[in-house]
C-alpha positions in Angstrom: 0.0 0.0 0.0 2.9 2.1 0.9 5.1 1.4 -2.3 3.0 4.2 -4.8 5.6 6.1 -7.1 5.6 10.0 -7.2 4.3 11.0 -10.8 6.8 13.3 -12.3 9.3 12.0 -10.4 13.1 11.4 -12.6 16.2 9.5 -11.2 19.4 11.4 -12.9 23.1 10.8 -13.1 25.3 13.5 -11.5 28.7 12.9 -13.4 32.0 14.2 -12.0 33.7 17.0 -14.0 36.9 16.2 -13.0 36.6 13.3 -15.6 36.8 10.5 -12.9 33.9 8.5 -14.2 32.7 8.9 -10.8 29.3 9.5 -10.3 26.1 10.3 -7.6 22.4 9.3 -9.1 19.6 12.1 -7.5 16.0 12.0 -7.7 14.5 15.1 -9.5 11.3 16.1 -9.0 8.2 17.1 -10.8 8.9 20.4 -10.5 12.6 20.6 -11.3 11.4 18.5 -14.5 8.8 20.9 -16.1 10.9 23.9 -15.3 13.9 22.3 -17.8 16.6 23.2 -15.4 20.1 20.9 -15.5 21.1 20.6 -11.6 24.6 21.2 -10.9 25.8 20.2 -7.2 29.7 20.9 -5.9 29.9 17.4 -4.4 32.9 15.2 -2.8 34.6 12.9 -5.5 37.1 10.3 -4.1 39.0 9.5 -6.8 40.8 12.8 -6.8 39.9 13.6 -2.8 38.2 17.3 -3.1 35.0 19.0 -3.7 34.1 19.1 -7.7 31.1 20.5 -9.3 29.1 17.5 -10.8 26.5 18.2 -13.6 23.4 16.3 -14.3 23.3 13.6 -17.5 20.4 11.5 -18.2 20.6 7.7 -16.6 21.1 4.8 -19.1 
């Protein structure tokens, strides 16, 4: 009863800028979706041990 899905609701791949590969997957939602707008999140990525900015792609 308990397991209904949000409608609008997007899982998308925030991929490393530092060109690691290394990557965090977010859930978007509905109204981040309509409004067209790419997130962009300065995040930790330990392959190279700092804070880089990591920028939305879609998931595969």
């Amino acid at each position: 009863m308990g397991d209904k899905k949000k409608a609008g609701a997007l899982f998308v791949r925030l991929v490393s800028t530092a060109g690691t590969g290394f990557f965090y997957v977010k859930k978007k939602t509905k109204t981040l979706v309509t409004n067209q707008t790419k997130l962009e999140f300065r995040k930790f990525d330990p392959r190279v041990n700092c804070h880089v900015l990591f920028k939305e792609e879609k998931m595969k």
